[in-house]
ZAZADO-132068 format. One line per field, with one value per residue (C-alpha): z, y, x; residue number from 1; chain; residue in one letter. Coordinates in Angstrom, 1 decimal, always signed. Example, Ala and Ser with C-alpha at 12.3 -4.5 7.8 and 13.67 -1.06 7.14 Angstrom:
! ZAZADO-132068
c3	[+7.8;+7.1];
c2	[-4.5;-1.1];
c1	[+12.3;+13.7];
seq	[1;2];
mol	[A;A];
type	[A;S];
This chain:
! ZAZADO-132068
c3	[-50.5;-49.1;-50.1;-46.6;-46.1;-44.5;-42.6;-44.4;-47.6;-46.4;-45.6;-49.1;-50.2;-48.3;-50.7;-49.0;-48.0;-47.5;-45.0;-42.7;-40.9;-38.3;-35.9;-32.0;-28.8;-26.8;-29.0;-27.9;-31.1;-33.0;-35.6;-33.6;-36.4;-39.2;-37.3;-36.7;-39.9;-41.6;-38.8;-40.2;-43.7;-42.9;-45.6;-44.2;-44.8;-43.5;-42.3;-39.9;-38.6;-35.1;-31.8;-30.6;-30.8;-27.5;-25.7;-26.7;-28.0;-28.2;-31.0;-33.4;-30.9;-32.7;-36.1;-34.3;-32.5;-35.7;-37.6;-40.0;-39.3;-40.7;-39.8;-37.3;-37.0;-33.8;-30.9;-28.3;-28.3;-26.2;-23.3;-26.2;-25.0;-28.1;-30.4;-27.7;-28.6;-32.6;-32.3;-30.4;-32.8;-35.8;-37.2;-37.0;-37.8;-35.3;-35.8;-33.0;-33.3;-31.4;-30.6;-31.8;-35.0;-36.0;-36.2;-38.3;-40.5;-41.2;-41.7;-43.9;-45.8;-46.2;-47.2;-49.8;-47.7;-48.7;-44.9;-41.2;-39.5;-35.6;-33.5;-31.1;-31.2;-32.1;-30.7;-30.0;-31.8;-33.5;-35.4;-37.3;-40.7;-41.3;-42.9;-39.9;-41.1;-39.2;-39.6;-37.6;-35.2;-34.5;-35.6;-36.9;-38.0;-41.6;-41.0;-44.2;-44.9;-44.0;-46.4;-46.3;-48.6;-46.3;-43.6;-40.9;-38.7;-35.9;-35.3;-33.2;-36.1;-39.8;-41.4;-45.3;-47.1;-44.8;-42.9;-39.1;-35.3;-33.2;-29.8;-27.0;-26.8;-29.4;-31.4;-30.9;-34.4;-36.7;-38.2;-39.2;-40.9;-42.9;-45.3;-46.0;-47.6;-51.1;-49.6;-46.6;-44.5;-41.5;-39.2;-37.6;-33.9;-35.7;-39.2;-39.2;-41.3;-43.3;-41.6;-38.2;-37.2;-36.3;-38.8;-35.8;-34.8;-38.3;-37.4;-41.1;-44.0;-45.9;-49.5;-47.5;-46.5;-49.7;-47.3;-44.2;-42.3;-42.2;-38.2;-36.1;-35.5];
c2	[+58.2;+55.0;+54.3;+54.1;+51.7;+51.1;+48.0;+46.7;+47.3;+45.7;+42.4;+42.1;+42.0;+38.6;+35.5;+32.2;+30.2;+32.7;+32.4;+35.2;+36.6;+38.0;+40.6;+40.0;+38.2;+37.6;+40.4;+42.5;+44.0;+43.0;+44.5;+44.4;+46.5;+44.5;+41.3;+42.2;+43.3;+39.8;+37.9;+40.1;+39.4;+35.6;+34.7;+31.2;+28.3;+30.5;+29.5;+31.6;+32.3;+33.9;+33.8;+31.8;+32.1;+34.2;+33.7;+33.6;+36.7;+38.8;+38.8;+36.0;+34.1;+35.7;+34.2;+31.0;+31.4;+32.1;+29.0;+30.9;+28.6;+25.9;+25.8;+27.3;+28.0;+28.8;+28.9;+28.1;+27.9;+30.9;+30.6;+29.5;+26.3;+26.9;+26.2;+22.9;+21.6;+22.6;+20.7;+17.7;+16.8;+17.7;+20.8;+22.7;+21.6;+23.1;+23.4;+23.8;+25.4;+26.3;+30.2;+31.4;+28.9;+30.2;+33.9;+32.7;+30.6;+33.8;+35.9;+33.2;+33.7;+37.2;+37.3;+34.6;+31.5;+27.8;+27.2;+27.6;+25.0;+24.8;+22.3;+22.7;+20.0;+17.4;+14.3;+15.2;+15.2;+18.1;+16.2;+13.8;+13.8;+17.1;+16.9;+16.3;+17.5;+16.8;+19.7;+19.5;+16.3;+18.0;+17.3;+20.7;+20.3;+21.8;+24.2;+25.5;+29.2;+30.4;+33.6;+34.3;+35.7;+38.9;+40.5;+41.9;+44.1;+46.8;+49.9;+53.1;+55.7;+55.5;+58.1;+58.6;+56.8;+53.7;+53.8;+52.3;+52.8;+49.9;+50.7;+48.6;+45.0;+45.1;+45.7;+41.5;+40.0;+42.9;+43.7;+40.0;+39.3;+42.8;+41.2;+37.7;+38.4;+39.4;+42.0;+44.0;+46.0;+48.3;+49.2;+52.2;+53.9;+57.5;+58.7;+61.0;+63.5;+62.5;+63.4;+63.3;+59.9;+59.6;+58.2;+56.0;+55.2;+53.4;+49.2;+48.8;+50.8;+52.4;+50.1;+47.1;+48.5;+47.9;+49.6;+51.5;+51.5;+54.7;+56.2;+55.1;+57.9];
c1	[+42.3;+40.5;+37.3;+35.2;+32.6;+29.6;+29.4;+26.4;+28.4;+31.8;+29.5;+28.7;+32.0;+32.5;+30.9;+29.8;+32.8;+35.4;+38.6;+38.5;+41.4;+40.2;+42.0;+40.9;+42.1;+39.3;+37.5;+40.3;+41.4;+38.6;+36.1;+33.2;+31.1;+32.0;+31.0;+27.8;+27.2;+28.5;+25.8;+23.1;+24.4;+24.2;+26.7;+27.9;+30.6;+32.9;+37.0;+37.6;+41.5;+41.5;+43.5;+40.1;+36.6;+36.1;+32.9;+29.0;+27.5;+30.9;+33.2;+33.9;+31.8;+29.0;+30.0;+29.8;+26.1;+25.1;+26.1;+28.0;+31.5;+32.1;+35.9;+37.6;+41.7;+42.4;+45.3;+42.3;+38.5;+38.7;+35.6;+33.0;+31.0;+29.4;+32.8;+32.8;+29.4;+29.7;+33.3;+32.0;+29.1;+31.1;+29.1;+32.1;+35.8;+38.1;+41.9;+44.1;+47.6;+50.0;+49.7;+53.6;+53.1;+49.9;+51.8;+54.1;+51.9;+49.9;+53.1;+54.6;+51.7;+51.7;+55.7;+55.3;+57.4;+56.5;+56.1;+57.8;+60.0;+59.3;+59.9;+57.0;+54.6;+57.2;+56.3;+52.5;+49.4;+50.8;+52.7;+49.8;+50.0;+52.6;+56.2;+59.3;+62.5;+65.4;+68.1;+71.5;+69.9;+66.7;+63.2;+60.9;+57.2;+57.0;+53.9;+52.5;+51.5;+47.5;+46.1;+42.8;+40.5;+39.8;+41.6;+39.4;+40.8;+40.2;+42.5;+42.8;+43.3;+43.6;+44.5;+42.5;+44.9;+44.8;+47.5;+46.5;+47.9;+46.9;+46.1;+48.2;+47.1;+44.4;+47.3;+48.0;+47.4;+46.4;+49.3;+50.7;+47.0;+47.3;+49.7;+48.0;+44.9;+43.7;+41.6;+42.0;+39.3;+39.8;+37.2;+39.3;+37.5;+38.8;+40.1;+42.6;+43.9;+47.4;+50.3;+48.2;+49.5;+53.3;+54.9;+56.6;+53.3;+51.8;+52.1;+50.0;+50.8;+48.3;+49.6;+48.3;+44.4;+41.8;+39.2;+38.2;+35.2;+33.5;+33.2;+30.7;+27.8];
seq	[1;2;3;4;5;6;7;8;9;10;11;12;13;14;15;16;17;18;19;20;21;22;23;24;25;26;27;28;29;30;31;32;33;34;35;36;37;38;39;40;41;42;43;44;45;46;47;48;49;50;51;52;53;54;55;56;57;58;59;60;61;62;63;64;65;66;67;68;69;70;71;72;73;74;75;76;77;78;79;80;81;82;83;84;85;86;87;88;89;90;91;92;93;94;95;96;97;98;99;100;101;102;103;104;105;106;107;108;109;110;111;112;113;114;115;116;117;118;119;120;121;122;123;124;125;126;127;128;129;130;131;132;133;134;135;136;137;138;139;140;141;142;143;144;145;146;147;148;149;150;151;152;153;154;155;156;157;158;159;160;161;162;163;164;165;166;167;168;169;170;171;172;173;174;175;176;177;178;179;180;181;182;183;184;185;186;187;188;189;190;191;192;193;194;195;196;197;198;199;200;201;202;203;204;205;206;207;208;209;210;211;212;213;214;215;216;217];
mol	[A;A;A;A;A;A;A;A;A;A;A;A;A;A;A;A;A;A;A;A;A;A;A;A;A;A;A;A;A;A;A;A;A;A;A;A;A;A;A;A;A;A;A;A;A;A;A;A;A;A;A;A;A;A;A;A;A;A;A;A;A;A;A;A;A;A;A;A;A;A;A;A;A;A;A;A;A;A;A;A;A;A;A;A;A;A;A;A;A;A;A;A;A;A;A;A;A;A;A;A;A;A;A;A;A;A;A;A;A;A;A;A;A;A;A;A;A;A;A;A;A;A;A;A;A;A;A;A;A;A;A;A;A;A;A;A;A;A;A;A;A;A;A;A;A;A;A;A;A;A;A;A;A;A;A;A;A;A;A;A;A;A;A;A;A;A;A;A;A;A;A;A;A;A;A;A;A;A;A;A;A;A;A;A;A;A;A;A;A;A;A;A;A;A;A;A;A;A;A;A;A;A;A;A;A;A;A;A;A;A;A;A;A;A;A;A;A];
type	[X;X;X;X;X;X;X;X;X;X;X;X;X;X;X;X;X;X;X;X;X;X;X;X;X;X;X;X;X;X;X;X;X;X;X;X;X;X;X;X;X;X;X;X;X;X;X;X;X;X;X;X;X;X;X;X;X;X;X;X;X;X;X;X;X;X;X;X;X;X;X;X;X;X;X;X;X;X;X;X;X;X;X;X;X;X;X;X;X;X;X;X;X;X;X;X;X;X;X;X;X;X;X;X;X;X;X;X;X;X;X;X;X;X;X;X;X;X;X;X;X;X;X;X;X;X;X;X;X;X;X;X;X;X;X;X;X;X;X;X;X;X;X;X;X;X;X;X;X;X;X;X;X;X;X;X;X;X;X;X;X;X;X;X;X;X;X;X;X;X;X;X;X;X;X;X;X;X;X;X;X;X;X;X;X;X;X;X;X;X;X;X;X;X;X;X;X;X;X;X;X;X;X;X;X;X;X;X;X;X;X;X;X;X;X;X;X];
């Protein structure tokens, strides 16, 4: 049985200066609870790994508004003119890859591979100061493995041992950030009894989730 947490205890798990992976596209599929909690916590320094860094006032944008970032790793700033400002007077370092390669970084970190070879960025700014490797008369971009200290993450369901059912597109980068970090939290919308969730239904096995959120009242 998962231990279930409230939000306010889950925040102070996280020290200054911890990589987040955060679940979320757009704050689709994000922990919205959990968030809040860590901006009231106002533990900062933090790397945060996300899809983007949505807008002002929602999601991971939040993190941002409240100073709390000090690096970003991100497919797109999302609609945040507040990630623009932060990265154009360099109070925040933002680092911009390639949607399908940052998957696979994050899963190459969770399976235990030195790195991905892709060939996407070849030839742009991509490519400044990482590894090429030419294999059969092609160049690929060596991109190295991303694990974060905690794994954030929303679900529909969790059962009580932890295992989660993602619900459509907030399904998006859940899973693959379940299996990178030393420590795993999920803020599910129900708990289930075990046996409740299809089988064919769990994305996230229960072995991979540390902790649950407790249900909102």
């Amino acid at each position: 049985m998962k231990r279930a947490l409230k939000p306010e205890e889950a925040a102070e798990m996280i020290p200054e200066g911890a990589v987040l992976l955060i679940g979320g596209f757009m704050g689709v599929g994000s922990p919205h609870r959990l968030i809040d909690a860590i901006v009231a916590r106002g533990v900062g320094g933090l790397t945060l790994v996300n899809n983007d860094t949505c807008r002002p006032g929602e999601g991971v944008g939040k993190l941002i508004d409240a100073g709390l970032v000090d690096k970003a790793i991100v497919s797109h700033i999302g609609l945040n003119p507040v990630t623009q400002q932060k990265m154009i007077s360099g109070e925040m370092e933002v680092e911009l890859v390639p949607q399908g390669t940052l998957v696979e970084r994050i899963r190459a970190g969770g399976v235990g591979l030195g790195g991905v070879l892709t060939p996407t960025g070849v030839g742009t700014l991509v490519e400044e100061g990482k590894q090429v490797i030419e294999i059969d008369g092609r160049k690929f971009l060596l991109e190295r493995p991303i694990r974060g200290d905690f794994a954030l993450l929303d679900a529909r369901h969790a059962d009580c041992v932890g295992n989660l059912e993602y619900s459509l597109t907030a399904h998006n980068f859940n899973p693959v950030m379940a299996l990178a970090a030393d420590t795993v939290i999920a803020e599910p919308h129900h708990i289930m009894p075990v046996g409740v969730i299809s089988p064919d239904a769990v994305k996230t096995p229960g072995v991979l989730v540390d902790y649950l959120l407790e249900r909102a009242h």
